[in-house]
One Martini backbone bead per residue (centre of mass of N, CA, C, O) as a GRO file, in nm:
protein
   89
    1UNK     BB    1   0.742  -0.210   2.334
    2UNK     BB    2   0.531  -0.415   2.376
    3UNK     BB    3   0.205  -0.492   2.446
    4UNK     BB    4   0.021  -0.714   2.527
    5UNK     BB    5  -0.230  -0.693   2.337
    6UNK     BB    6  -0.002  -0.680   2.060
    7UNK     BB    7   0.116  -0.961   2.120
    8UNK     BB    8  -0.157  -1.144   2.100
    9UNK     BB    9  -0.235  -1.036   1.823
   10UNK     BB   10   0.007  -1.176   1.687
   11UNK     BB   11  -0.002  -1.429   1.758
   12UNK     BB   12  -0.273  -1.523   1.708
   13UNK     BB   13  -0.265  -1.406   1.376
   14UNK     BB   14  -0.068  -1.643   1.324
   15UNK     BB   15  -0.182  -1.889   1.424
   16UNK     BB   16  -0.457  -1.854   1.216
   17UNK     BB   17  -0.300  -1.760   0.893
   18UNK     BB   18  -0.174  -1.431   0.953
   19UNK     BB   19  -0.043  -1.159   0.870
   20UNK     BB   20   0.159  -0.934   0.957
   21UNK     BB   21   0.186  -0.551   0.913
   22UNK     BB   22   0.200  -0.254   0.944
   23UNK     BB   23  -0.133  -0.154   0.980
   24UNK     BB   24  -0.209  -0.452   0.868
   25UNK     BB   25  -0.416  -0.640   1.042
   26UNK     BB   26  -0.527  -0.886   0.979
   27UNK     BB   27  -0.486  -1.110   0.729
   28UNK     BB   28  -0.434  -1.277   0.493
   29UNK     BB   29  -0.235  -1.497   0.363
   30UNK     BB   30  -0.120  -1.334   0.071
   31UNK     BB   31  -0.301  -1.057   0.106
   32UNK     BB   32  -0.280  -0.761   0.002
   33UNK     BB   33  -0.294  -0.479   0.125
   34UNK     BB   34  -0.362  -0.124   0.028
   35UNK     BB   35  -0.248   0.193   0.104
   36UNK     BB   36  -0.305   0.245  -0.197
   37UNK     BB   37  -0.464   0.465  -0.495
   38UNK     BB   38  -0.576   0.503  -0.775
   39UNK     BB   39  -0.772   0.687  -0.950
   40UNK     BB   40  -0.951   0.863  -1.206
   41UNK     BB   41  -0.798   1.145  -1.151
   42UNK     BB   42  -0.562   1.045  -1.354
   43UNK     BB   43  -0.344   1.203  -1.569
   44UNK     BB   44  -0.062   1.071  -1.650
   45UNK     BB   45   0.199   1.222  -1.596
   46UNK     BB   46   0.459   1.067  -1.393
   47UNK     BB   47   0.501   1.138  -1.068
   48UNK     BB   48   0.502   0.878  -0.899
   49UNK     BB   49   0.661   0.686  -1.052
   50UNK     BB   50   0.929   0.875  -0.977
   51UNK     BB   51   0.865   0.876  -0.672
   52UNK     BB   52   0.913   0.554  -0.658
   53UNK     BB   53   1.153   0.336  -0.501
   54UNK     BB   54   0.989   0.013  -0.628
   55UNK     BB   55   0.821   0.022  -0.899
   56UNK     BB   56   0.490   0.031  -0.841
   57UNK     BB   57   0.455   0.189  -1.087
   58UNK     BB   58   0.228   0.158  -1.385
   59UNK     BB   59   0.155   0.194  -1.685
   60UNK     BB   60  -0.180   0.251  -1.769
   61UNK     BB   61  -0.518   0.231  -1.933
   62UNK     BB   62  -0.579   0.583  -1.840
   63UNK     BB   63  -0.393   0.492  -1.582
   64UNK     BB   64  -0.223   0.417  -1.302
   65UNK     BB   65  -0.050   0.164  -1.130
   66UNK     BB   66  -0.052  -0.047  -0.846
   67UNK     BB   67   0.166  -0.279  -0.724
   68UNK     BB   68   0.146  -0.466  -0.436
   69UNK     BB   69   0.433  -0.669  -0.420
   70UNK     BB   70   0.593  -0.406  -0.420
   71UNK     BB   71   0.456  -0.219  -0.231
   72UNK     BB   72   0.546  -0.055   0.091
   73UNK     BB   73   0.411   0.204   0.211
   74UNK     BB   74   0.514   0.523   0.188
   75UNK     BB   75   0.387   0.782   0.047
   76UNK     BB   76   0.588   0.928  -0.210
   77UNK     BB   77   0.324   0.957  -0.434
   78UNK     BB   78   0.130   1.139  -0.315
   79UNK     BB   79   0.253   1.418  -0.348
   80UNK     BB   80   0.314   1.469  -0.652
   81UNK     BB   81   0.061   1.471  -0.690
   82UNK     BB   82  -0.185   1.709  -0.887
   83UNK     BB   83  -0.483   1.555  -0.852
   84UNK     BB   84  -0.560   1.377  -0.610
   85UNK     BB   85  -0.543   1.030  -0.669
   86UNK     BB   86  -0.401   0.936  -0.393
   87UNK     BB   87  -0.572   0.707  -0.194
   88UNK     BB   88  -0.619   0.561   0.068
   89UNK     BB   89  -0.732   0.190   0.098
   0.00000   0.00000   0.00000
């Protein structure tokens, strides 16, 4: 169950005009905030591509990209990076 607290900070940022979800608090609404980034140490290797179950790893010139609107922040693309390229955003 919820705090006081987070129920009211849900409520206010909503009613502001602010998506709410998981980790990502009070952002403006449409607008996807990323828990992961690809630096430039990506190797281009398709280790995160693979283990990605939403298919939101992109492979781009010259290194891999994530897509917001597919990743859901599972963070199951970190463990496999060998270059330890994806780092949190």
């Amino acid at each position: 169950m919820l705090k006081h607290s987070a129920k009211f900070l849900l409520l206010f940022g909503w009613g502001l005009g602010y998506d709410i979800f998981f980790g990502n608090f009070l952002k403006p609404k449409g607008e996807k905030v990323m828990a992961y980034q690809i630096t430039d140490k990506c190797v281009a290797c398709g280790l995160c591509k693979d283990a990605c179950p939403t298919e939101a790893i992109k492979e781009g010139d010259p290194c891999y990209t994530i897509e917001a609107d597919k990743c859901v922040d599972c963070g199951a693309c970190t463990g496999e990076c060998p270059s330890e390229a994806i780092v949190a955003g």
